[in-house]
Every structure is written in structure tokens, then in C-alpha cells.
Backbone of each chain as ProteinMPNN parsed JSONL, in Angstrom:
{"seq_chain_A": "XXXXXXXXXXXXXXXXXXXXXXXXXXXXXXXXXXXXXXXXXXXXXXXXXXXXXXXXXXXXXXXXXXXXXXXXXXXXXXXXXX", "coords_chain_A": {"N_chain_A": [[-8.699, 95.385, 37.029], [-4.995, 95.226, 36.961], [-3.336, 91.951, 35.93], [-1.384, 89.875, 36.958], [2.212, 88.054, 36.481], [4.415, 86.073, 38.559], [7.171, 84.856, 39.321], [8.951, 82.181, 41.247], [11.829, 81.075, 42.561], [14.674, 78.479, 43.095], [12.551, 76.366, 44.55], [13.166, 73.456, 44.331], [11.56, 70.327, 45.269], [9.854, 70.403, 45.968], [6.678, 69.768, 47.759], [3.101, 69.03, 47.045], [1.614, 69.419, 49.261], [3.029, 71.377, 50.716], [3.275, 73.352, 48.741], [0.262, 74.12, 48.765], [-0.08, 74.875, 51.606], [1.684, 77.468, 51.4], [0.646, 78.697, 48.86], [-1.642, 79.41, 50.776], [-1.398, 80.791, 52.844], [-1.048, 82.812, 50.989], [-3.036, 83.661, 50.39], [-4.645, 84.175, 52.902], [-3.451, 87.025, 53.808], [-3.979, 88.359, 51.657], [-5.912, 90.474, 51.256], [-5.421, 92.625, 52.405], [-3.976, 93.592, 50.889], [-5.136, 94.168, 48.72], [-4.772, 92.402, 46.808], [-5.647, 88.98, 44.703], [-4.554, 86.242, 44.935], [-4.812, 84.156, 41.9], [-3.835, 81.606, 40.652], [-1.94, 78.741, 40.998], [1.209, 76.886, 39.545], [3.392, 74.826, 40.028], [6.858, 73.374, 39.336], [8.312, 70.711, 40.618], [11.035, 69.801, 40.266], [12.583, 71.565, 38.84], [12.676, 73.276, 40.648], [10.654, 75.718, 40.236], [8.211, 78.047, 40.554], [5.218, 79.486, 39.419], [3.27, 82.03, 39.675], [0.364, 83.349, 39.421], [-2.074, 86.616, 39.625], [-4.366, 88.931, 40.425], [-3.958, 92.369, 41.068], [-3.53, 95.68, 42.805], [-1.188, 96.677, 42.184], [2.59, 95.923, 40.892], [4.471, 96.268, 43.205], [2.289, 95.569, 45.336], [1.953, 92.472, 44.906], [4.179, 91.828, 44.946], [4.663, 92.391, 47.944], [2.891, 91.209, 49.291], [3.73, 88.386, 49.094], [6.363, 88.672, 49.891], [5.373, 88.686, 52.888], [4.195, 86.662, 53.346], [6.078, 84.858, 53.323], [7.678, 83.824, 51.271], [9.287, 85.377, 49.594], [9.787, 87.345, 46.254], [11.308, 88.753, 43.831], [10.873, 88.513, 41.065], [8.164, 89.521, 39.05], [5.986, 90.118, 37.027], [3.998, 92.242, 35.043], [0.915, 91.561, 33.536], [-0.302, 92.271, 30.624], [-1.498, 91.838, 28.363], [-3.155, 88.507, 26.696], [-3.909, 85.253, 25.258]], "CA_chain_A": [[-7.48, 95.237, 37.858], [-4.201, 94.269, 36.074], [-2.869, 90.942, 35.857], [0.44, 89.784, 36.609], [3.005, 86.858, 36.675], [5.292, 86.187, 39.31], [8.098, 83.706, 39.308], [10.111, 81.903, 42.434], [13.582, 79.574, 41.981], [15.199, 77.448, 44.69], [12.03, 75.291, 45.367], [13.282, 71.887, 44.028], [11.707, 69.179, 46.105], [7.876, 71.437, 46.991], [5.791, 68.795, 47.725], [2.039, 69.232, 46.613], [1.521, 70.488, 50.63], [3.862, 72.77, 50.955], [2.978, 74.588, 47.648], [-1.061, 74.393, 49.193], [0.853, 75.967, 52.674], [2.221, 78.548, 50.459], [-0.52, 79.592, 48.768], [-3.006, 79.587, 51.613], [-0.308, 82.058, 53.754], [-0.998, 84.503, 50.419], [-5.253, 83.83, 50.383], [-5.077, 84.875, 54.408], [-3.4, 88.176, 54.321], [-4.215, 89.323, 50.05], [-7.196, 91.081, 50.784], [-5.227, 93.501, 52.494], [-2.59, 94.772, 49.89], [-5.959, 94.378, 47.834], [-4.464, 90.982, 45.66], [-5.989, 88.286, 44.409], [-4.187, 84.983, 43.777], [-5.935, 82.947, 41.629], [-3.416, 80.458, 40.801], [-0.019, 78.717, 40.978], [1.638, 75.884, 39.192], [5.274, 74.659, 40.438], [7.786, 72.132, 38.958], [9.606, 70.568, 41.779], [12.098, 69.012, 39.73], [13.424, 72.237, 38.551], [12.069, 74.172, 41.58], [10.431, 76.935, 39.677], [6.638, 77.991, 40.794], [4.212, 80.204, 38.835], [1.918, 82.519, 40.674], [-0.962, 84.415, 38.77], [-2.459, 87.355, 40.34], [-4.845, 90.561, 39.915], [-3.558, 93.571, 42.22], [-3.602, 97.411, 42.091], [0.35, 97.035, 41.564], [3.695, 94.927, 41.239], [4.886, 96.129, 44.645], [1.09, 94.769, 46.289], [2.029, 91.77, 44.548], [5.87, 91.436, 46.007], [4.612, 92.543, 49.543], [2.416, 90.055, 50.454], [4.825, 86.797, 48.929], [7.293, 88.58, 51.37], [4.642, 88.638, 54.246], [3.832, 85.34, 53.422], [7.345, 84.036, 53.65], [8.203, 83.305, 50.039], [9.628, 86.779, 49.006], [10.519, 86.851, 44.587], [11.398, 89.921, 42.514], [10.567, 88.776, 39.71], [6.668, 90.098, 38.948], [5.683, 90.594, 35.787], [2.265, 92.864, 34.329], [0.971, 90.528, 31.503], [-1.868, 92.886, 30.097], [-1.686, 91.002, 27.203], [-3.363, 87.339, 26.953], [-4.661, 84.308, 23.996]], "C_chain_A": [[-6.412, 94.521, 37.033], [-3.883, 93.163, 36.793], [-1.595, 90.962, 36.306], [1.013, 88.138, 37.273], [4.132, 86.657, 37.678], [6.074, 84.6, 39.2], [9.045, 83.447, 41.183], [11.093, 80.598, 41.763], [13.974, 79.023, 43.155], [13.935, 76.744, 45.164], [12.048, 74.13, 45.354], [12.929, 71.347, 45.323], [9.901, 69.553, 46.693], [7.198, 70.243, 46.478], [4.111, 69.345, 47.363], [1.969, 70.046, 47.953], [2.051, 71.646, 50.761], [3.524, 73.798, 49.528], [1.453, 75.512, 48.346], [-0.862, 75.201, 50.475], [1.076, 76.859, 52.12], [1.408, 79.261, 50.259], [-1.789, 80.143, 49.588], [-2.577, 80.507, 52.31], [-0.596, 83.371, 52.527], [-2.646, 84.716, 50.671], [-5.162, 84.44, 51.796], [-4.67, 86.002, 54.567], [-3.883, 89.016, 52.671], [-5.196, 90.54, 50.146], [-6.484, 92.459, 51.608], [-4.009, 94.447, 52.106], [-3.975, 94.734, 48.387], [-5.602, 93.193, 46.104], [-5.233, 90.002, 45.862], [-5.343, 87.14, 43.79], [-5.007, 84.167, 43.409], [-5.121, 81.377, 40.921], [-2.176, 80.073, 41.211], [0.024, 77.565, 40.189], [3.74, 75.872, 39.446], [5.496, 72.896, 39.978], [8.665, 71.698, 40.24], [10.812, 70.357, 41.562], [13.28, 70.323, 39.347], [13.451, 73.54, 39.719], [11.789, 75.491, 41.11], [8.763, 77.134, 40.171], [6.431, 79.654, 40.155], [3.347, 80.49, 39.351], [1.238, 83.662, 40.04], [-2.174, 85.302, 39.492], [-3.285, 88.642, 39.916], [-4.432, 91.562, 41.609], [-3.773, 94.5, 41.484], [-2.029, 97.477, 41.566], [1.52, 95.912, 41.485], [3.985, 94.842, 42.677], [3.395, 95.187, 45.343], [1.783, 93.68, 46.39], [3.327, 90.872, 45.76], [5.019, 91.419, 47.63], [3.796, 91.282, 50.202], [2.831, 88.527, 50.046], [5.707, 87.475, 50.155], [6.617, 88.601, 52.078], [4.353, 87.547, 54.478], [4.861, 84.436, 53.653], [8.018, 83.417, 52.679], [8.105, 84.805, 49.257], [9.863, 86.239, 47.171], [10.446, 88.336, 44.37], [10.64, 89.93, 41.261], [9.136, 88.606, 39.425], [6.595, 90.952, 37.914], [3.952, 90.988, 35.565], [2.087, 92.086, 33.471], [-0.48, 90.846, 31.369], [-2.287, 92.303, 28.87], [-2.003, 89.318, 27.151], [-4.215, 87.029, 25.516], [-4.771, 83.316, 24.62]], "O_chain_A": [[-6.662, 93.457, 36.466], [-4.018, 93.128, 38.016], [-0.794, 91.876, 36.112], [0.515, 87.388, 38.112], [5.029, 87.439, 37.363], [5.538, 83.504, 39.032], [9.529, 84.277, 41.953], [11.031, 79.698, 40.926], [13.391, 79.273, 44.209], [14.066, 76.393, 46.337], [11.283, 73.47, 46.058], [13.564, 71.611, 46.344], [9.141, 69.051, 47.52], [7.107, 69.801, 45.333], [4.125, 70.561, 47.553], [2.223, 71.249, 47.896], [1.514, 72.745, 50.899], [3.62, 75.023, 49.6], [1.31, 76.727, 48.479], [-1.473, 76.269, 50.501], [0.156, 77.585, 52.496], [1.13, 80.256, 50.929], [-2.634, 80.971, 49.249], [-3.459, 81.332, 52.55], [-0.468, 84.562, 52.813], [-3.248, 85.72, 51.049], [-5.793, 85.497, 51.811], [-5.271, 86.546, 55.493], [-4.091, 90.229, 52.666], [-5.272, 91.424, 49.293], [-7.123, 93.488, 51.386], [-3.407, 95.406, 52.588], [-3.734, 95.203, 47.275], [-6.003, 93.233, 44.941], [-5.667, 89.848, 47.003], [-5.39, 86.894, 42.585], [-5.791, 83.521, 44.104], [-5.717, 80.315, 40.745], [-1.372, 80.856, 41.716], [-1.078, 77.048, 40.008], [4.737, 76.538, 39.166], [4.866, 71.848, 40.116], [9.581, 72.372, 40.71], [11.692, 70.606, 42.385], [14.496, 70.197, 39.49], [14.141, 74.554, 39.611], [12.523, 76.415, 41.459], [8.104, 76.099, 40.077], [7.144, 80.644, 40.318], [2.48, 79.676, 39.667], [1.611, 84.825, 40.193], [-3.168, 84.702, 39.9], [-2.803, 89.362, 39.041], [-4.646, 91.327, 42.798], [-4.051, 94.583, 40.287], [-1.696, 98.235, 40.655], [1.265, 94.897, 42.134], [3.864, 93.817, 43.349], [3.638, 94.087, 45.838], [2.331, 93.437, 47.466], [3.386, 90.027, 46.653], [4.879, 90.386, 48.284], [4.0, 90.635, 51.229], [2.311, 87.569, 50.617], [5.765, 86.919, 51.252], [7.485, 88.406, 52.929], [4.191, 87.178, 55.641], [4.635, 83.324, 54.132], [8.865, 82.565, 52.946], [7.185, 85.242, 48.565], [10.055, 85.068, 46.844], [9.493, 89.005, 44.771], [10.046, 90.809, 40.637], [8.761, 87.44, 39.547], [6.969, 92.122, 37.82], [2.979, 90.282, 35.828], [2.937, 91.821, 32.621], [-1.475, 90.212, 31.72], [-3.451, 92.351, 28.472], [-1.054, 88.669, 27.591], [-4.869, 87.822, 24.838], [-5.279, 82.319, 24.108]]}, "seq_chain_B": "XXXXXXXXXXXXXXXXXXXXXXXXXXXXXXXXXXXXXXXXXXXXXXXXXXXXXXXXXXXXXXXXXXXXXXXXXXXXXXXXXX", "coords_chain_B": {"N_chain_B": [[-2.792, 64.166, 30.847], [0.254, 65.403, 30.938], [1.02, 68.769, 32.409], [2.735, 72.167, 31.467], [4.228, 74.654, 31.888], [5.658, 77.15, 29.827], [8.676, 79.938, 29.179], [9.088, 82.421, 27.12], [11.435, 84.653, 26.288], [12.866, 88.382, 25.633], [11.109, 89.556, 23.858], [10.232, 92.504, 23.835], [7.971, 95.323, 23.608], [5.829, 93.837, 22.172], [2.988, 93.402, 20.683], [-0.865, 92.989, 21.483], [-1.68, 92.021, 18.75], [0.532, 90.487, 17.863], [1.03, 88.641, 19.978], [-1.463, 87.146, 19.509], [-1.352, 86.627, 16.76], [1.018, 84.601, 17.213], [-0.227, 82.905, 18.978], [-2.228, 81.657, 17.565], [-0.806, 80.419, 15.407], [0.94, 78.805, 16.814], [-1.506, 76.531, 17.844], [-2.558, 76.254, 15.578], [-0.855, 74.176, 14.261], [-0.302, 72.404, 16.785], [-1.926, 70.113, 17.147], [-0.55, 68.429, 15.696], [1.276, 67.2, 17.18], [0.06, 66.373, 19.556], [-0.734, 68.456, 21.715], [-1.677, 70.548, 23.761], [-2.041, 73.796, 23.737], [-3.01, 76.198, 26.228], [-2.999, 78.834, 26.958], [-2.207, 82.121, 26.954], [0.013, 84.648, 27.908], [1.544, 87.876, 28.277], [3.948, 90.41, 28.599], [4.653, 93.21, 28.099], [6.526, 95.304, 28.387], [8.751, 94.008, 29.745], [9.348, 91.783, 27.695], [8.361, 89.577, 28.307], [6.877, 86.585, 27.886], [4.404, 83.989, 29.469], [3.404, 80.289, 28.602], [0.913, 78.041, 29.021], [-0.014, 75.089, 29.103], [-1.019, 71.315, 27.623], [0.496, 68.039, 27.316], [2.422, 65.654, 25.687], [5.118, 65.044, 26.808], [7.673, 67.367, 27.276], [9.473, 67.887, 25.655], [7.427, 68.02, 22.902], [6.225, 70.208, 23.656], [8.191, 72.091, 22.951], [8.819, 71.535, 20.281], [6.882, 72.19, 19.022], [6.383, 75.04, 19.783], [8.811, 75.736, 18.323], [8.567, 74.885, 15.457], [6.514, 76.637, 15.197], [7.645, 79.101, 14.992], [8.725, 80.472, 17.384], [10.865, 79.38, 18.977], [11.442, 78.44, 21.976], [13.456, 77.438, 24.626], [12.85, 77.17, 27.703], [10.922, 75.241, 29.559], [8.928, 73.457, 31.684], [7.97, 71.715, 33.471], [4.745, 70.796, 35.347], [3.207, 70.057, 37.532], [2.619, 70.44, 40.343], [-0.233, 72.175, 41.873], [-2.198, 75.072, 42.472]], "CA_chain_B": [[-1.71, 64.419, 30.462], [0.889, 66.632, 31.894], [0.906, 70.463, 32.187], [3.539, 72.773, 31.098], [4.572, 76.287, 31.59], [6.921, 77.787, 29.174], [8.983, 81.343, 28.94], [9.957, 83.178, 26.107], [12.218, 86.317, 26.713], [13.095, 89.402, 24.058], [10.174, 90.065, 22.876], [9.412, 93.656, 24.397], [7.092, 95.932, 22.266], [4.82, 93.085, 21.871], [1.453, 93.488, 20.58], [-1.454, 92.194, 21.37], [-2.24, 91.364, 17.771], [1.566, 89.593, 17.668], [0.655, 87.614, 20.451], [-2.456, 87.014, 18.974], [-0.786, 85.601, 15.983], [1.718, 83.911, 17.538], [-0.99, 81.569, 19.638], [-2.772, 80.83, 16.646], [0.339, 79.765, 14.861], [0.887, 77.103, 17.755], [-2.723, 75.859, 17.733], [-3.074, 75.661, 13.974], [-0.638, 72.735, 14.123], [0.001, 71.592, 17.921], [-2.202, 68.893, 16.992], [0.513, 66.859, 15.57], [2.808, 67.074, 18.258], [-0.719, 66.511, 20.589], [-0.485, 69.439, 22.569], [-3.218, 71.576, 23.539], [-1.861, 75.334, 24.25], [-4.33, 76.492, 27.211], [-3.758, 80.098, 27.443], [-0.667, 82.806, 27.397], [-0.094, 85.817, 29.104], [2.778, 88.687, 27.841], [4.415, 91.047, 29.447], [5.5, 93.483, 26.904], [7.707, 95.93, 28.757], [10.034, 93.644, 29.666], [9.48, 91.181, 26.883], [8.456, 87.572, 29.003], [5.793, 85.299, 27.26], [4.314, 82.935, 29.663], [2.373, 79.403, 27.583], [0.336, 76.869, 29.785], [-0.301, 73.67, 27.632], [-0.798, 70.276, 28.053], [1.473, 67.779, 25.993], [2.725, 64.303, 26.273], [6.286, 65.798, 26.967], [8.777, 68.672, 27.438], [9.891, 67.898, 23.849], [6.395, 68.08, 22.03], [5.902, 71.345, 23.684], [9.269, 72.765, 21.917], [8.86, 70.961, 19.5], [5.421, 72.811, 18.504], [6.927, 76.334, 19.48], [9.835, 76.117, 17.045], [7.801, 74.99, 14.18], [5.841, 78.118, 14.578], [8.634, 80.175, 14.65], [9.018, 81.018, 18.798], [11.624, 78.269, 20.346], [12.288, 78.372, 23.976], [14.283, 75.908, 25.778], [12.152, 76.691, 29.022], [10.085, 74.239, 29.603], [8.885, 73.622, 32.855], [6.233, 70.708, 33.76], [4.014, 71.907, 36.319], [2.117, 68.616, 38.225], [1.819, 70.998, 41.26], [-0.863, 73.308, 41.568], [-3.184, 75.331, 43.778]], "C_chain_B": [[-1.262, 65.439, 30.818], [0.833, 68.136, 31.377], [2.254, 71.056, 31.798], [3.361, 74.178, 30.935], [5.784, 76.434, 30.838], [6.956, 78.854, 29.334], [9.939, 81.061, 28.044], [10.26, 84.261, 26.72], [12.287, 86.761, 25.375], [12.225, 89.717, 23.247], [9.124, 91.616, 23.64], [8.664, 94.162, 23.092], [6.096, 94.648, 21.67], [3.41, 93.106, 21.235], [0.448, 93.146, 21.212], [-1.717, 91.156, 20.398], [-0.861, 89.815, 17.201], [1.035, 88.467, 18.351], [-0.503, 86.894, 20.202], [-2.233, 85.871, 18.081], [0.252, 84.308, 16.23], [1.135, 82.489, 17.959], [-1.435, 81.404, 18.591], [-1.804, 80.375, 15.618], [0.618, 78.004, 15.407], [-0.238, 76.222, 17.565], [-2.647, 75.379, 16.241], [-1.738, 74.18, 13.73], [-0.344, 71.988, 15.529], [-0.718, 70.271, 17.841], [-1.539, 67.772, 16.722], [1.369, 66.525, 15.869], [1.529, 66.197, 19.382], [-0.231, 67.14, 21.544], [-1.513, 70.442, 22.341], [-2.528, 72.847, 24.677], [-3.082, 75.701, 24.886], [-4.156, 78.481, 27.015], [-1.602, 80.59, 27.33], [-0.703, 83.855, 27.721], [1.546, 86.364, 28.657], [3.096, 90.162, 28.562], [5.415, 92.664, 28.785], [6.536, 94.707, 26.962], [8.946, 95.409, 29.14], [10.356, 92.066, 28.89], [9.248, 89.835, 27.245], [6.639, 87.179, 28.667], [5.838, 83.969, 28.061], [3.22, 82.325, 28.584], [2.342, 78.699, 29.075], [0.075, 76.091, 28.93], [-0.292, 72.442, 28.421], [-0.318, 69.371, 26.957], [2.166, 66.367, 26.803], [3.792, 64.648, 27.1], [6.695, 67.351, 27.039], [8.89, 68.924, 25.669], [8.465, 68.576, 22.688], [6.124, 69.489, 22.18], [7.332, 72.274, 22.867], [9.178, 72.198, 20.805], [7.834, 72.004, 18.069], [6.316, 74.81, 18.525], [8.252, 76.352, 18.121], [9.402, 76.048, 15.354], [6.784, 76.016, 13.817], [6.633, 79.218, 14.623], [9.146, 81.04, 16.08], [9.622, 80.146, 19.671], [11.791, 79.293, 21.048], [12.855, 77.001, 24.303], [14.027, 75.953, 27.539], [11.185, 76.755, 29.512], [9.8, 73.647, 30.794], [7.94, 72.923, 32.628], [5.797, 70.884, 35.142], [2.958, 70.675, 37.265], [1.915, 68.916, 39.394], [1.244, 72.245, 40.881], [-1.983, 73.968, 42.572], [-3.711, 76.607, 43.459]], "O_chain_B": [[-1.963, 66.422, 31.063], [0.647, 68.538, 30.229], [3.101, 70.164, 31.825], [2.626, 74.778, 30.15], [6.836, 75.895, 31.181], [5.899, 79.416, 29.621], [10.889, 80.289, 27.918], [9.555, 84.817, 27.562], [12.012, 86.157, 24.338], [12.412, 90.104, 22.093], [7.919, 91.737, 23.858], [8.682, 93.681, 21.959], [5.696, 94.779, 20.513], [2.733, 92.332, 21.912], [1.03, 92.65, 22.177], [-1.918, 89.965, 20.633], [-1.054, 88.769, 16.581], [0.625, 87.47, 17.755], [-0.535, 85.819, 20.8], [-2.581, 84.701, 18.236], [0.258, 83.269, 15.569], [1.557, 81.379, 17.635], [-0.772, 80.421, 18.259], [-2.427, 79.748, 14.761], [0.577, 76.863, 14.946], [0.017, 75.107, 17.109], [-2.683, 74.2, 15.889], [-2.0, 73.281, 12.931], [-0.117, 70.789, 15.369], [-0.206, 69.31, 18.415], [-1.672, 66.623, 17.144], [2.213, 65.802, 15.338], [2.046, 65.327, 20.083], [0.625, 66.636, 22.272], [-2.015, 70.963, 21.345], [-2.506, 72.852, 25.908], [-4.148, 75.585, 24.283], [-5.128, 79.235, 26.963], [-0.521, 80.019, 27.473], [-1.87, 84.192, 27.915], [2.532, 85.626, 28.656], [2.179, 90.851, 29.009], [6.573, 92.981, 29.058], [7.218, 95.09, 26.011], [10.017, 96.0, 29.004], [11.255, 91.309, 29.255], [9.818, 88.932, 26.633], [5.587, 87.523, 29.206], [6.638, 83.058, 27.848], [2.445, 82.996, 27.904], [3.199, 78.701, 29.958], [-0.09, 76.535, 27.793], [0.216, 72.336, 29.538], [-0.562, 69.674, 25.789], [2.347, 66.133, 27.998], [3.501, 64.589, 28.295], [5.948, 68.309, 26.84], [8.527, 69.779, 24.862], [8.639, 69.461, 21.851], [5.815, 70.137, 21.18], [7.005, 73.223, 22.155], [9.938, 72.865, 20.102], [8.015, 72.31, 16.891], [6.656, 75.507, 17.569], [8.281, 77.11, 17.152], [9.718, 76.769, 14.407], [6.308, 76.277, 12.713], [6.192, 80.305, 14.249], [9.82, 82.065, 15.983], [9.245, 79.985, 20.831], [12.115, 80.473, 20.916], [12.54, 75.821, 24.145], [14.575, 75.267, 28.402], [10.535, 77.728, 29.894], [10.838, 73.066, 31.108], [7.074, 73.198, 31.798], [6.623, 71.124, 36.023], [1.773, 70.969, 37.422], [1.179, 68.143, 40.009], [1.661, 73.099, 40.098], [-2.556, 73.26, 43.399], [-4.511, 77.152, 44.219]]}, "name": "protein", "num_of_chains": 2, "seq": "XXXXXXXXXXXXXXXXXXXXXXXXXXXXXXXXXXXXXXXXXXXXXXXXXXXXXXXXXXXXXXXXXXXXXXXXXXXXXXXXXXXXXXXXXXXXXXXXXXXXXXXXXXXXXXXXXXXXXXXXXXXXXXXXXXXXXXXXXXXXXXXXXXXXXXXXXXXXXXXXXXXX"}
């Protein structure tokens, strides 16, 4: 299953909770766009969060951050890894 | 010691074996910045190189990419995670 990177902007201020809120809204519906997040890391300071994922596609990917309530575009394939 | 995500842009057509070289570029001296590159992930259609690392600073982690020949200036410390 590929990989991929997804980016969000505007979250300056995401408290440790609200990121764990976040991600737990994608773990409860993933299994049915067939995604897997397996991580995140977010800066609050610059409000940027990093979300690492295996899906069948980019769109999976997008659809269930927008179902979850933290929509992003930007979703990157990264078949390549060191 | 703190985490850090970086992105590089412009580097479509990527390799594997580039990125390959590229991380072992960083490693073979991040030691004397202390910075331990964890892992990277490329994207090579539309050219975005994420790094995870851990590193006293922001600085040490650019510091280390430019001396191997791949500055970025974004640098992102990452102290949430889930």
C-alpha cells in the first residue's frame, strides 16, 4: 500500500489534546476509505502538522481529514524512503 | 532532545539512489552538529523531501543539511505527536 505525506497550516496554538482529538476523529472512520494513519507530528508555534499514512490513494487520504474535520490539499506519495 | 521535521522542495525526478545518497551524506557528519537524522520520505513527482531528526536546535539541523549540500530554511520542531 503506498505511503504518503500530508501537510496542514493555520494550527498555531494545537495543544497536545487537540492534535490526540484530531487524530483519533481519522483512526474512527480510516478503515473505511481503507487508510491507515500511523502518525502525526505538529509544531504549534508555527502551526504546521505532519500526518503519515498508507491508503489505496491521495484522494482516500484527503477524504477522510475532510470527514474528520481538518480538510488539507496538500498530500504527498513518498514511495521513496532512508 | 527535540524532534524536527524538515522540507526540501525542487527536487522532482528524484531517485531513490539520490535520496539514498543524500541521507548518508547527512549521517556521515550530523554527528558534529549532534543530530541524529531518523528517517526521510520523498515525493518525487512533485519534488518535496520530508527529514525527521532529533537535534539540540533548529540551527544544528540546517546547519547539518547545508554542509551536505541540501539547505532548507524549513525547519519545523515537532514536540506534538500522536
Amino acid at each position: 500500500m503506498p505511503e504518503f505525506m500530508d501537510v496542514h497550516h493555520d494550527m498555531a496554538g494545537l495543544t497536545s489534546e487537540q492534535l490526540a482529538e484530531a487524530h483519533r476523529a481519522d483512526l474512527a472512520i480510516q478503515s473505511e476509505e481503507n487508510v491507515d494513519f500511523k502518525h502525526a507530528w505538529a509544531d504549534p508555534d508555527s502551526g504546521v502538522v505532519f500526518c503519515l499514512s498508507e491508503a489505496p490513494n491521495e484522494e482516500a487520504v484527503k477524504k477522510v481529514h475532510q470527514r474528520a474535520g481538518h480538510p488539507t490539499d496538500e498530500v504527498y506519495r513518498v514511495p521513496l524512503q532512508a
